[in-house]
C-alpha positions in Angstrom: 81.3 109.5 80.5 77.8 110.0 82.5 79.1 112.4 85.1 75.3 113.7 86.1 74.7 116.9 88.7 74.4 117.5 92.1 70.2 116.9 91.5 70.7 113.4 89.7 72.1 110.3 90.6 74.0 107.6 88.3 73.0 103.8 89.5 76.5 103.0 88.1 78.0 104.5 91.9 78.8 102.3 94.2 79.1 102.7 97.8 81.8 100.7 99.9 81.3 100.6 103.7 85.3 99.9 104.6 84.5 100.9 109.0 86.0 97.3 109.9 88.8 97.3 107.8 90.0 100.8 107.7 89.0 101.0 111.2 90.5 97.5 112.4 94.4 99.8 112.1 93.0 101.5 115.0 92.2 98.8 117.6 94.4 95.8 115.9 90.9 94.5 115.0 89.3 93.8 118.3 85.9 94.1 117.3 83.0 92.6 119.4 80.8 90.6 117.6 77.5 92.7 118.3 79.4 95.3 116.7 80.0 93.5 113.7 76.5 92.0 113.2 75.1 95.8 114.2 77.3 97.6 111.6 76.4 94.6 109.0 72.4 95.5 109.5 72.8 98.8 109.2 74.7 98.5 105.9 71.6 97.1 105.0 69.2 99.2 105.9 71.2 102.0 104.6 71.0 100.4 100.8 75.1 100.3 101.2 76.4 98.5 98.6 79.3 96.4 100.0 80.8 95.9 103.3 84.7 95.3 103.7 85.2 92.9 106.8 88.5 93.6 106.9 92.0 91.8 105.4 92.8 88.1 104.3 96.5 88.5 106.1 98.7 85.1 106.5 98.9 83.8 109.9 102.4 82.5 108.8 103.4 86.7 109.0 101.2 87.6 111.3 100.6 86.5 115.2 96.9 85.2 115.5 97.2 86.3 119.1 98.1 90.0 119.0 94.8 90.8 116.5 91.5 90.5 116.2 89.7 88.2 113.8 89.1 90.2 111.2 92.6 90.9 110.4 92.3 87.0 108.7 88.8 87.3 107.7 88.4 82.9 108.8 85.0 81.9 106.5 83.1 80.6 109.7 83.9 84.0 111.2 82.2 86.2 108.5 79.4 83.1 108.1 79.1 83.9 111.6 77.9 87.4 111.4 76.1 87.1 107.8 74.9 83.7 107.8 74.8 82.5 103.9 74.3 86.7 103.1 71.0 86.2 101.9 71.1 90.2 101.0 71.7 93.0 98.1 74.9 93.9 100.2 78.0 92.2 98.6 81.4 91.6 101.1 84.3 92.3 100.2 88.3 91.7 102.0 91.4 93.2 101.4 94.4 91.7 100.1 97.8 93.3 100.4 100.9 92.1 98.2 103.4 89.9 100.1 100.9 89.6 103.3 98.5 87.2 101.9 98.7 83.4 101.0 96.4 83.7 98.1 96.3 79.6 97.5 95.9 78.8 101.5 93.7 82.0 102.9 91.4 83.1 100.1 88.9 79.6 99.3 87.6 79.5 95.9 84.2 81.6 95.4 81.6 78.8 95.3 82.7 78.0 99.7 82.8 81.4 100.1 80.7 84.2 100.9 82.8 86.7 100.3 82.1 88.5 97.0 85.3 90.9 96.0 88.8 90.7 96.6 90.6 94.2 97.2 94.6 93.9 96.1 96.4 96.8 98.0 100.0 97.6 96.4 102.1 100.0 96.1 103.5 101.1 92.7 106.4 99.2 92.5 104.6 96.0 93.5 101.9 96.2 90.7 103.4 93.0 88.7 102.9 90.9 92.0 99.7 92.2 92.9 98.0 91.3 89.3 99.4 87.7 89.6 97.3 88.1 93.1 94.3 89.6 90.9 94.6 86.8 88.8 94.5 83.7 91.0 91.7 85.5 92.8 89.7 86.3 89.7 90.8 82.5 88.5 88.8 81.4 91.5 85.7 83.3 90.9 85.7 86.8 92.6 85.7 90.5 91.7 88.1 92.1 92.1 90.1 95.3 92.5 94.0 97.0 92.3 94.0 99.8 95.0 97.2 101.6 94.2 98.1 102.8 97.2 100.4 106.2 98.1 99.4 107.5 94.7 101.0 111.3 96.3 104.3 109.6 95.7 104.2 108.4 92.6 104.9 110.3 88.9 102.5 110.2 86.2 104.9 108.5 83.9 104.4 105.5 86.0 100.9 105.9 87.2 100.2 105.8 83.7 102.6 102.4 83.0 101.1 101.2 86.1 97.4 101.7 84.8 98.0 100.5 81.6 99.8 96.7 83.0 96.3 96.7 85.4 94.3 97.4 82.5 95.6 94.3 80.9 94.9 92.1 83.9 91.4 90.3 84.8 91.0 93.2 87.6 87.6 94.7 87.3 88.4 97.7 89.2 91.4 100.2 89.8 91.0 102.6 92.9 93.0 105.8 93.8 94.1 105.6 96.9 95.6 108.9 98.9 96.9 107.1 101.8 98.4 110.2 103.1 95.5 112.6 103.1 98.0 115.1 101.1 96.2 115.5 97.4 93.8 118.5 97.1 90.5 118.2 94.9 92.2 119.6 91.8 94.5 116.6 91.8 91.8 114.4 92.7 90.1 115.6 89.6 94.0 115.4 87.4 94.3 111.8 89.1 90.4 110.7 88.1 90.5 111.8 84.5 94.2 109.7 83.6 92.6 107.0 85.8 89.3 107.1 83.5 91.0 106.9 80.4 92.6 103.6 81.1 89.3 102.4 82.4 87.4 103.2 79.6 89.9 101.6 77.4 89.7 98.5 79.2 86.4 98.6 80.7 87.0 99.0 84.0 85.8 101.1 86.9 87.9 103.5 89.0 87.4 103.6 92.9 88.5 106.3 95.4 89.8 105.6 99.0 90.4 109.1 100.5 92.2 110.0 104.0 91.2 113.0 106.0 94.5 114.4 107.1 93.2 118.0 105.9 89.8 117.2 105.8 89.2 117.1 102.2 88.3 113.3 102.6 84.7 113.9 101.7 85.4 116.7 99.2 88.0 114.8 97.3 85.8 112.1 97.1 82.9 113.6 95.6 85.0 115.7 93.5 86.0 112.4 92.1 82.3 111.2 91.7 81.6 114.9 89.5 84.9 113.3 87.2 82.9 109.9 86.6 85.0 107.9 89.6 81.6 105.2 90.6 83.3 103.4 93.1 83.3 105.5 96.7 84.8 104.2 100.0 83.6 105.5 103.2 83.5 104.5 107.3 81.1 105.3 109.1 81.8 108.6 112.0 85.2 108.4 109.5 86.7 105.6 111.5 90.1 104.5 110.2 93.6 105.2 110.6 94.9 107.8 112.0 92.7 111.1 110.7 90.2 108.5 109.2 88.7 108.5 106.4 85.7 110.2 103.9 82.5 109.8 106.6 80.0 107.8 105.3 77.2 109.4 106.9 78.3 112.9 104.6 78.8 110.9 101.7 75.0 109.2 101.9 73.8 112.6 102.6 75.2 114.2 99.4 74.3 111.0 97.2 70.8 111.4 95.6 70.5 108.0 95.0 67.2 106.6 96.6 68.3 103.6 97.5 70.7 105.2 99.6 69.1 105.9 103.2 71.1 107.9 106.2 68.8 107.3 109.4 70.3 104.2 110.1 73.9 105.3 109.6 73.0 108.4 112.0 71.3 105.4 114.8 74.3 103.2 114.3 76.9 106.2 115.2 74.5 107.3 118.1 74.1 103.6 119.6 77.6 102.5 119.0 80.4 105.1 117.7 80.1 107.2 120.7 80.4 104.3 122.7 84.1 103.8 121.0 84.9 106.8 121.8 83.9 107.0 125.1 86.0 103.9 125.2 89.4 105.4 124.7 89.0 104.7 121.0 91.1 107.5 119.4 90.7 108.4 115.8 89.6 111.4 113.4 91.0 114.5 112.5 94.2 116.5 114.1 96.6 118.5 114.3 99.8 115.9 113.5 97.6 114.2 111.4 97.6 117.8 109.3 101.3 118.2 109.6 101.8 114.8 107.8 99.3 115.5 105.2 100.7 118.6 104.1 103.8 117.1 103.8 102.8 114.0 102.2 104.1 111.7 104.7 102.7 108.6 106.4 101.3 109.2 109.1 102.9 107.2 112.0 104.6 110.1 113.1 101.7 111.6 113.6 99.9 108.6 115.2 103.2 108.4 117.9 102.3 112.0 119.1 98.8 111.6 119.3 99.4 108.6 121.4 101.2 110.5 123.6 99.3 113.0 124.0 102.2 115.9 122.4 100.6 119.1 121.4 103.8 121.1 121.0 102.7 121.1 117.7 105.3 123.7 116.1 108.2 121.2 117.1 106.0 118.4 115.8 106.2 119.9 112.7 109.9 120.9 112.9 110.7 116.9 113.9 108.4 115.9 111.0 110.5 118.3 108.2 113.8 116.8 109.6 114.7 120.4 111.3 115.1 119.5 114.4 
C-alpha cells in the first residue's frame, strides 16, 4: 500500500466536499440557491474532487414541505445549479437504507448528472444496503457503503460486514465515526482491517469523521498516513451537531497540487460568516464533547445547545443516566 509522507502526495486521494449534505441536518436543507451555485464554483476552483448535494430521501417518508430541496436531490434541481457539469468535479448523493425508493428517486445514470451514489447503513442493515448498492450500480453509478456508528460495532462483525460488501458491486467502503468518539489510534486499527478487505476486493476505503473532540481532522489524516484515499470534509466544518473534518485544514495539509485553498478561505469569508451571523449554529462544544466521549449520538447534545444549557456538569450526569 502507497502510504507516501507528509512531503508527497498520492493522486489516488480523493477529496469529497459533503458542506450541503452534512450541513443540510442543521438547517433541514434550506439552502439558497446562490449558495449552492457559490459553494459548487468554489469546489472547482479548489480542484475538489466531488461535491455531495445532499440525500435522495422518498417523499412517501418524508414531508416535501418541512425541508429544503436538497434533502430529495429532484434532477432539474441539481441541473439547475450545474447545468450538464461540464467540469473535473464529479457529484455525488447520499442514500440511506429504508429512506430511499431506489427504483422511483434515483434515474438511471445516462438522465442523470449525478455521478456516485453513497449507501449509509448501519451494521445490521448491510444485507439491504448492498441490494441498494446493487440496483444503483445496475444502473450505471459509483458507488459506496458508509458503515455508519462504526464506535458501536465489534470487530467480529465489522469484519463479516466488510467481507459481504467486499462481495457486492460497491466500489468503495467508508468508516464512518458518527459519534465523534474514536481516537486516532483506532482510526489507524479501523483503517488497516478496513484495507485488508479492500485490497482483497479491490476496493477503496473512505473516512467520514465527526468533531465531537476535535480529532475530526486528525483522525482523518491519520487515516490518509494508513492508505484510507477517500477523505470527506465541509467547508468551516459545517455539519451536524460538532460538524465535521474542515475542509479548508484538510486542503491545507494535502500536498497535492491540484488542490488550491484560496477559494475555500473566500467562500468561508463571503458566505460562512454570513450563516453564522444568521443564527446558524454548528461546530464544536461542550455537549457535543460529553456525547463523544461517551460514544453516544449526539441529540442530546444538540437539545442543550438549542437551549442554550451550559450547566454542563449536570449535562453530563443526564447524559451517563445519573441523574
Amino acid at each position: 500500500m502507497d502510504k507516501g509522507t507528509l512531503l508527497t502526495f498520492r493522486p489516488q486521494i480523493k477529496v469529497i466536499d459533503a458542506t450541503l449534505r452534512d450541513g443540510g441536518l442543521v438547517n433541514n436543507f434550506y439552502f439558497e440557491d446562490d449558495f449552492v451555485k457559490k459553494l459548487y464554483d468554489t469546489n472547482i476552483q479548489a480542484g475538489v474532487d466531488y461535491m455531495e448535494f445532499g440525500y435522495k430521501a422518498s417523499k412517501e417518508i418524508f414531508d416535501k414541505s418541512k425541508f429544503g430541496k436538497w434533502k430529495f436531490c429532484d434532477e432539474q434541481d441539481i441541473r439547475d445549479i450545474v447545468g450538464n457539469n461540464d467540469t473535473d468535479l464529479k457529484i455525488s448523493v447520499m442514500a440511506d437504507v429504508g429512506r430511499t425508493d431506489v427504483d422511483k428517486d434515483i434515474l438511471p445514470k445516462d438522465e442523470s448528472v449525478i455521478d456516485m451514489v453513497r449507501v449509509a447503513s448501519y451494521v445490521n442493515t448491510i444485507p439491504a444496503a448492498i441490494d441498494m448498492v446493487e440496483h444503483c450500480a445496475k444502473k450505471g453509478y459509483e458507488t459506496t457503503v458508509n458503515i455508519m456508528a462504526i464506535s458501536h460495532s465489534n470487530d467480529s462483525d465489522i469484519k463479516q460486514v466488510l467481507e459481504l460488501i467486499g462481495q457486492s458491486p460497491a466500489d468503495g467502503i467508508y468508516i464512518v465515526d458518527s459519534y465523534g468518539s474514536l481516537y486516532p489510534e483506532q482510526i489507524r486499527r479501523l483503517s488497516d482491517i478496513y484495507l485488508e478487505v479492500a485490497t482483497k476486493y479491490n476496493k477503496y476505503v473512505g473516512i467520514h469523521a465527526h468533531n465531537n473532540q476535535q480529532l475530526a481532522f486528525a483522525n482523518t489524516i491519520d487515516a490518509v498516513a494508513s492508505g484510507v484515499n477517500y477523505l470527506d470534509a465541509t467547508i468551516n466544518s459545517l455539519g451536524r451537531g460538532a460538524g465535521n473534518c474542515p475542509l479548508e485544514l484538510l486542503l491545507g495539509f494535502l500536498k497535492n497540487p491540484k488542490y488550491k485553498l484560496h477559494p475555500v478561505l473566500k467562500f468561508i469569508e463571503e458566505e460562512m460568516l454570513k450563516l453564522k451571523e444568521n443564527g446558524l449554529v454548528w461546530g464544536y462544544d461542550i455537549p457535543y464533547l460529553i456525547t463523544g466521549v461517551l460514544d453516544r449520538h449526539p441529540s442530546g447534545a444538540i437539545d442543550c445547545i438549542k437551549k442554550k444549557r451550559t450547566d454542563y456538569a449536570n449535562i453530563y450526569q443526564e447524559l451517563m443516566g445519573l441523574e
